[in-house]
N, C-alpha and C positions, 0 to 999 in steps of 0.2 A: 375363524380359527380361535382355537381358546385362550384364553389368556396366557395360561403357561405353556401352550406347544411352542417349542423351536418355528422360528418364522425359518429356519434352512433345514430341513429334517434327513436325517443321516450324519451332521456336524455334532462333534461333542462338544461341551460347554466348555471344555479347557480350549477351544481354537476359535468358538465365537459361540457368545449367547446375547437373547434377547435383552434391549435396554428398557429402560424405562421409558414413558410415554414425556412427550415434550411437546409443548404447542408455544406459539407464541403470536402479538399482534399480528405481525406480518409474515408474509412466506419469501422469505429470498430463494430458497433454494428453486422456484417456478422461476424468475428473473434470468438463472444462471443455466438451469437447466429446462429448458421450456417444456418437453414431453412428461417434467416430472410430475406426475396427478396423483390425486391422493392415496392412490391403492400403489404407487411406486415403494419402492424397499430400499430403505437410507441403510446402506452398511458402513460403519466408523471403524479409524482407525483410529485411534486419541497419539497424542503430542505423549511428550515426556511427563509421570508422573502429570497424567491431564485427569481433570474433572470435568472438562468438557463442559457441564453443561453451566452460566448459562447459553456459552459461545457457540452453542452450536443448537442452540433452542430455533431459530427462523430459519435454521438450515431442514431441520427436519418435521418443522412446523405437524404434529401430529400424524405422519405418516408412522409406520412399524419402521424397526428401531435393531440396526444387530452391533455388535459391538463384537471388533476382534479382540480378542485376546493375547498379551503378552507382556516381558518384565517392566515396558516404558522406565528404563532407568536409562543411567549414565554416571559411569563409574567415573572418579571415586567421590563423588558430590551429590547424587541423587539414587535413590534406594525405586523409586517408581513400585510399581505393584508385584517386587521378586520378590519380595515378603524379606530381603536380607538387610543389614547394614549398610551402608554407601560405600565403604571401602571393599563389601567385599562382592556388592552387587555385580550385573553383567554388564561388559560397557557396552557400549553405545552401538558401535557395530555389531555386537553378539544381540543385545536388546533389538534392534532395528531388522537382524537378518528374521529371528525369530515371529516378527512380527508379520517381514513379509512371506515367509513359510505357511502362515498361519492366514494371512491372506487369500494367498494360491491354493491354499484349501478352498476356500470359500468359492472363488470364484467358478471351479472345477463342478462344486455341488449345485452351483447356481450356475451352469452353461447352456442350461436348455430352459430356462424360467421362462414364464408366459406374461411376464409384469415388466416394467419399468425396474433397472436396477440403479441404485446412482452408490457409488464408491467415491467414499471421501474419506482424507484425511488429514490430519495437521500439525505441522511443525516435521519431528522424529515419526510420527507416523507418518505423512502425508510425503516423506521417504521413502521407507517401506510400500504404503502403497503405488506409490509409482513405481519402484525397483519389480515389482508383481504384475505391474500390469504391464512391463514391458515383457518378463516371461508369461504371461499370459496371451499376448499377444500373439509372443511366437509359434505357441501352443493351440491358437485360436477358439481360443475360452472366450473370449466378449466379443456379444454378437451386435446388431445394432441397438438394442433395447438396454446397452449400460455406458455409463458415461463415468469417465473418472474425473473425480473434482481434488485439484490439490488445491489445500490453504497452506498458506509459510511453506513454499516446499523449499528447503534450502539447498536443493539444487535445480533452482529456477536460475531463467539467464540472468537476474539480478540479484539473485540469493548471496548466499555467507559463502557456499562451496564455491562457486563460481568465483568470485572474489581472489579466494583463500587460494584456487586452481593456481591464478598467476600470478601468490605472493612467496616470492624468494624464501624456504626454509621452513616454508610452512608445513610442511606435508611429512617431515620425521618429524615435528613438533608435536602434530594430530595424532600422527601415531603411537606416542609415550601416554596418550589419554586414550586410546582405542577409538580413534575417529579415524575412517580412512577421508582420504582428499581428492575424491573422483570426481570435482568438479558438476557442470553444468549440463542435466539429462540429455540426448536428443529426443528430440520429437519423432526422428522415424524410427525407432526402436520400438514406439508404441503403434507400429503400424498404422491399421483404419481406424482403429479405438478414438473414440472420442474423449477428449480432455481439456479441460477446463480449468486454467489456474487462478487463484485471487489472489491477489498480493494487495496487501496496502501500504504506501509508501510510508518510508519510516520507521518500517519494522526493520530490525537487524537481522533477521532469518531470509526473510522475503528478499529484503533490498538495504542490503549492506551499505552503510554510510563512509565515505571515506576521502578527506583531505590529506595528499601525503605533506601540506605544508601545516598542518596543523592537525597534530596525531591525538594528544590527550584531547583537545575537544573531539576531534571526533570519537573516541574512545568510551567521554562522557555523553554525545549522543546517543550511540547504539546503546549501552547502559540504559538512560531514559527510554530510549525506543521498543525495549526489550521487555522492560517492568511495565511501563504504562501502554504499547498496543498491541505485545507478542502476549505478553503472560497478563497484562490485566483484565477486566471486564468491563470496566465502564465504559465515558463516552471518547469515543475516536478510536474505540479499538477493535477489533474480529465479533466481539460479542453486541458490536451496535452497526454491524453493516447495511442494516436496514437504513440509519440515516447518515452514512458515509456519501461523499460522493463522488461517484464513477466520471473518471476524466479521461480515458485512453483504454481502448480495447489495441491488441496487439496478436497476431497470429504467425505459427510455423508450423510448417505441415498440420497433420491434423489438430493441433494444438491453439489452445485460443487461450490470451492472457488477458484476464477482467484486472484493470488497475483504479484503485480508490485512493482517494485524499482524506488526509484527518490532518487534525493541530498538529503543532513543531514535539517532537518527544519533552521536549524542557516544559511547557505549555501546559502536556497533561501530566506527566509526569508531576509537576506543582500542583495542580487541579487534586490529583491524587490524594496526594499526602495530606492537602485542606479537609478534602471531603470525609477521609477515614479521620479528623480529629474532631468531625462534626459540624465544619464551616462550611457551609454553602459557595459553591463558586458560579457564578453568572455566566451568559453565553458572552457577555460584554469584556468580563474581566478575562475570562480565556482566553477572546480575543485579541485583548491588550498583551496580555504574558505571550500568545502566537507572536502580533508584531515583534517585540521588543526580542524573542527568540530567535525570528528568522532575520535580525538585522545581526544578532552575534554572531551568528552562525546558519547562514542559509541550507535549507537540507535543500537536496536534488532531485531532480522530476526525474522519472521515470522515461527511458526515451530510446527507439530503436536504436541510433548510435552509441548507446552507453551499454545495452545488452551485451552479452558473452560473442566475445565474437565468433565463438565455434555454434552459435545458435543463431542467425541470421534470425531475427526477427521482422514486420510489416504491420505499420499501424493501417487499422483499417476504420478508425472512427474516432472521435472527440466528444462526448457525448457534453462537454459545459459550453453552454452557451456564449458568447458573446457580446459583448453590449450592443454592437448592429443587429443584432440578431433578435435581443430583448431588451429592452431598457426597463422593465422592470425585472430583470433576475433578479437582485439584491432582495429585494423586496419577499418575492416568490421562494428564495431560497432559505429566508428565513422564518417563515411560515414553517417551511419543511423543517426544519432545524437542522438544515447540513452543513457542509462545511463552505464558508463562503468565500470565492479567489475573488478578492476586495482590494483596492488601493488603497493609498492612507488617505485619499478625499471620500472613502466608499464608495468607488464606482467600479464597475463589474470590469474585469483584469484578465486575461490570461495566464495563465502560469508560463511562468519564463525558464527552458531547461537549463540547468547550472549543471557542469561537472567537476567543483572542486577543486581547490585551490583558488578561487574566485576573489576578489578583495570586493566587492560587492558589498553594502553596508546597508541596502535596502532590503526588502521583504521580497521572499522569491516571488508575490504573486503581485508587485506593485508595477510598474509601467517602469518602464529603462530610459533612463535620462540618454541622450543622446549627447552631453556635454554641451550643451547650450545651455543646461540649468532647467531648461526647458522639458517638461513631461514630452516623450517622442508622438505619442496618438494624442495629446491635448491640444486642441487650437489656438492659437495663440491671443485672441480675444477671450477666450475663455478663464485666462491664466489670473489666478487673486493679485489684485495689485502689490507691486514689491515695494517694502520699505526703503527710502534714503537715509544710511547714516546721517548721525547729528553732524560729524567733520566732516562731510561731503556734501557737493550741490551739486545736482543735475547739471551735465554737460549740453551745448547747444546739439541741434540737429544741423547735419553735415547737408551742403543743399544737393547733394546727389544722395542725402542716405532716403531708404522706402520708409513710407509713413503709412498709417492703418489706411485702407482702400477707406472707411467711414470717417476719419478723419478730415473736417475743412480747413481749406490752404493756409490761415488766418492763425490754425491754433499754435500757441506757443509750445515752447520746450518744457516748460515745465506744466504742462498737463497729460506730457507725457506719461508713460510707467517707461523707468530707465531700461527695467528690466524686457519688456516687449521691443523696444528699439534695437536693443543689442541682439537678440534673438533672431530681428528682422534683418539685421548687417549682416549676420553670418550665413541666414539661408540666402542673401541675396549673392555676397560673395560664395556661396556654392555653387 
């Protein structure tokens, strides 16, 4: 085809035109979409006033390239590409209807393609395009060779809409800024269509953060959350899912949710502002600002019970390893440069679901004290010896309390660790 033919021929350039060409190290978009090969046809919808690229460079990893068309605004704060002023741009629902209009063009033009189609879009589009592909559906425009990929849809079952659906007062508030409040999509709306969501936790579109016992932090997360992995491009956000890592696949009817982990928003959001002033930030020092973030304030995993509940969702996989499973992940994972569920000894952790309101003061991905003081998975040999204050002496051992199985009959109390003894009284009195 030549360079400048329309890759949709019969579409005008005002409803969708060819983009520019995008490559990049890696292909994610084969990961997510696996029939997608390289003669497939990336159709975009862009976000609000999006420049896409380079967030969307390994999604389209050199495949042709269409780009729909439309104002991506959001009155009265963002002008997007309606060529007018913010105040007097289209809002958000006129922007977003028009986009998905402009969609269901496309998909009509392309119902009988002989290619691989993959339809994606993100944020404000990745609206639109699902609102299209549910009447597409109904119309039976996508056949088995197109896949819809939403990134940030924020009406995923962990989205902002979803949220926002069952918060008191919300929904004439949306309305005075031209956002309606139709909550959380179903999945059978989009019939047999196959769809594909990515969310990465964190994001405030995707997966809206929310303590009701602590509102301005969480207020100031989604903030961070929003500037450093909705809207930015560096590391731990849409534009580096290549070295994100995938923790929980999720499905409902046709619909399958790819969920990633990146750093705490406070973490990169710091990383941010360093690196635009010209200061290098480490993978060490992130991860220092990660801890010390997720103990202010722990964000929350991602997890079928916390989805919408008018969206039943089903995990159907864990892709992070375990430490039975590898004892070198840590190792392995940072090779990869991903993100690593580490304790504060660095031993390979699981993520622990939190839902807010939590007093919690450890790191969401550290091992759960069970109130013995004691690490719950650590062995209790394993434990670093505990310090005796200076104004305290170790107490005798009780001749019915349990002593270490390798311990002989001989040894005294004070070669004890106080702290393993006590540890040992209370699982015995368990």
């Amino acid at each position: 085809m030549a360079a400048d033919a329309p890759y949709i021929p019969g579409v005008d350039s005002s409803v969708a035109a060819n983009g520019p060409t995008l490559t990049a190290p890696s292909d994610v978009l084969s990961s997510l979409v696996p029939d997608a090969d390289s003669d497939a046809l990336v159709v975009l919808v862009p976000g609000t006033d999006d420049t896409y690229s380079p967030r969307v460079n390994s999604l389209v990893a050199g495949r042709d390239l269409t780009v729909v068309q439309y104002p991506e605004s959001f009155w009265p704060i963002i002008s997007g590409k309606s060529g007018k002023l913010p105040f007097t741009a289209p809002t958000y629902n006129d922007s977003r209807d028009v986009g998905t209009a402009n969609t269901l063009k496309v998909m009509e033009a392309l119902k009988d393609a002989d290619r691989v189609i993959v339809y994606t879009g993100y944020s404000q589009g990745s609206e639109a395009l699902g609102n299209a592909a549910e009447q597409a559906a109904a119309k039976g425009l996508l056949g088995s060779n197109s896949t819809i990929l939403l990134v940030s849809d924020p009406r995923g079952p962990w989205g902002v809409k979803s949220k926002l659906s069952r918060t008191p007062f919300a929904t004439p508030l949306l309305g005075l800024i031209g956002v309606s409040n139709d909550g959380a999509r179903n999945p059978e709306d989009t019939g047999d269509a196959k769809v594909v969501h990515v969310i990465v936790q964190g994001d405030p579109v995707g997966h809206l953060q929310w303590d009701p016992l602590r509102p301005v932090s969480s207020v100031a997360v989604n903030a961070a959350g929003f500037l450093a992995i909705h809207s930015g491009t560096g590391r731990g956000s849409y534009a580096d899912l290549e070295n994100l890592e995938q923790v929980a696949t999720f499905t409902s009817g046709n619909s399958t949710y790819q969920v990633y982990d990146t750093y705490h928003p406070f973490a990169l959001l710091n990383a941010m502002i360093y690196e635009s002033l010209g200061v290098p930030v480490s993978t060490e020092q992130l991860e220092s600002w990660d801890k010390a973030a997720e103990k202010f304030y722990p964000t929350q995993e991602i997890t079928a019970e916390n989805a919408d509940p008018n969206v039943p969702v089903t995990k159907v996989s864990s892709p992070t390893a375990t430490a039975d499973e590898t004892d070198d992940a840590p190792a392995a994972n940072r090779v990869a440069g991903k993100r690593r569920l580490l304790d504060d000894t660095g031993q390979w952790a699981e993520p622990q679901p939190l839902e807010g309101g939590t007093s919690s003061s450890s790191p969401r991905h550290a091992q759960v004290d069970d109130g013995t003081g004691v690490d719950a998975e650590t062995p209790t040999e394993e434990l670093p010896p505990a310090e005796t204050p200076q104004d305290e002496t170790p107490t005798a051992v009780e001749e019915d309390a349990p002593v270490t199985p390798e311990a002989p009959e001989e040894i005294s109390a004070e070669e004890v660790d106080a702290e393993v003894v006590d540890a040992e009284q209370e699982n015995a009195a368990a």
